[in-house]
N, C-alpha and C positions, 0 to 999 in steps of 0.2 A: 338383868334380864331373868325372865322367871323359868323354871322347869316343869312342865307338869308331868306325871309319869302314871301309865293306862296299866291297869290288873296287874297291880303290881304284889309280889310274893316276899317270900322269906328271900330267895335267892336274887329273883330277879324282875324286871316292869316285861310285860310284853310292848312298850311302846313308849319313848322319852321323845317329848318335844322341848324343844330349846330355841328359842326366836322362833322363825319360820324353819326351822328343820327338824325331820321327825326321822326316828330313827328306831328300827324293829331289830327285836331279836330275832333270834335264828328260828325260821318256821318251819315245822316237821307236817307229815301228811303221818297215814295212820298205820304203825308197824307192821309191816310185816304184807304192807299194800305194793303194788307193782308200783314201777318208776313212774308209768304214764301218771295212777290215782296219786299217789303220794303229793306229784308234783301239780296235779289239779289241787288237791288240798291245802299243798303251802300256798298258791299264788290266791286261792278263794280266801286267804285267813288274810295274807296282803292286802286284797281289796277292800277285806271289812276293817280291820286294823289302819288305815290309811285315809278311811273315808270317815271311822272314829275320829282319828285326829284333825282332821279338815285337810285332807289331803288327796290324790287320785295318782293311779297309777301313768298318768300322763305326766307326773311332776316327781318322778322314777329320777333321782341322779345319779345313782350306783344300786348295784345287785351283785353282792358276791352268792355264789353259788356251789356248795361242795356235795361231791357224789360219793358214797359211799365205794363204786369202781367205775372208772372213768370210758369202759367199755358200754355203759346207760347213756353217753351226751349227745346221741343223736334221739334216743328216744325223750329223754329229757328236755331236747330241745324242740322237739315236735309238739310238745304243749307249751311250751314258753313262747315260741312263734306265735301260733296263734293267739295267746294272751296277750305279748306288751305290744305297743300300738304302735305302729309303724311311722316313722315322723318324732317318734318322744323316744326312741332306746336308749337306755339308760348307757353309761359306762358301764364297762360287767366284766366280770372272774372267775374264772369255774376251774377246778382244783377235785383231785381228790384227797382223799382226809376219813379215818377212822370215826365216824361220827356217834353219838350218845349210846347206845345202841345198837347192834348187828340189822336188828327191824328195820332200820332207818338207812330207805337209801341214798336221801336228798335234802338238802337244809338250803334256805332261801335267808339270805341278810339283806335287807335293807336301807337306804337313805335317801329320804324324800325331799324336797321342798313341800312347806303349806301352800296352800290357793293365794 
């Protein structure tokens, strides 16, 4: 079975598909941006990163999600709400965790299935 891996760097791919399953690394929004934009940002790079690999965020199998202080998961969750699509929620985890960063208050991991 073949691997294809999307923008991928020295360190790391932002996107490994393997069969039908596509798998993202960890999406950041823009330092130092509030929980709401942050968290509009990772899920906007979700979309394009998922639709790159022939994928939708309806075909969402898991979402882990770490907050930089877990005192954000209601605002956090008030853009996640309205993004995943009601009918497809994925399995999900939300944790807080030291992330990259002090800037960085929200990191979005993904596992999709392909179309």
């Amino acid at each position: 079975m073949s691997i294809e891996r999307f923008h991928t760097g020295h360190r790391m791919s932002q996107a490994v598909v393997h069969g039908n399953t596509v798998y993202l690394a960890g999406q950041v929004g823009e330092p130092g941006a509030s929980v709401t934009d942050q968290t509009k940002k990772c899920l906007e790079q979700v979309d394009a990163l998922l639709a790159e690999c022939g994928s939708k965020k309806e075909n969402i199998l898991q979402a882990i999600v770490w907050l930089a202080d877990m005192n954000d998961f209601a605002e956090m969750n008030a853009v996640w709400d309205a993004w995943v699509p009601q009918g497809h929620t994925p399995a999900r985890a939300c944790g807080e965790a030291k992330l990259a960063t002090p800037e960085y208050k929200v990191e979005f991991i993904i596992t999709a299935a392909k179309d």
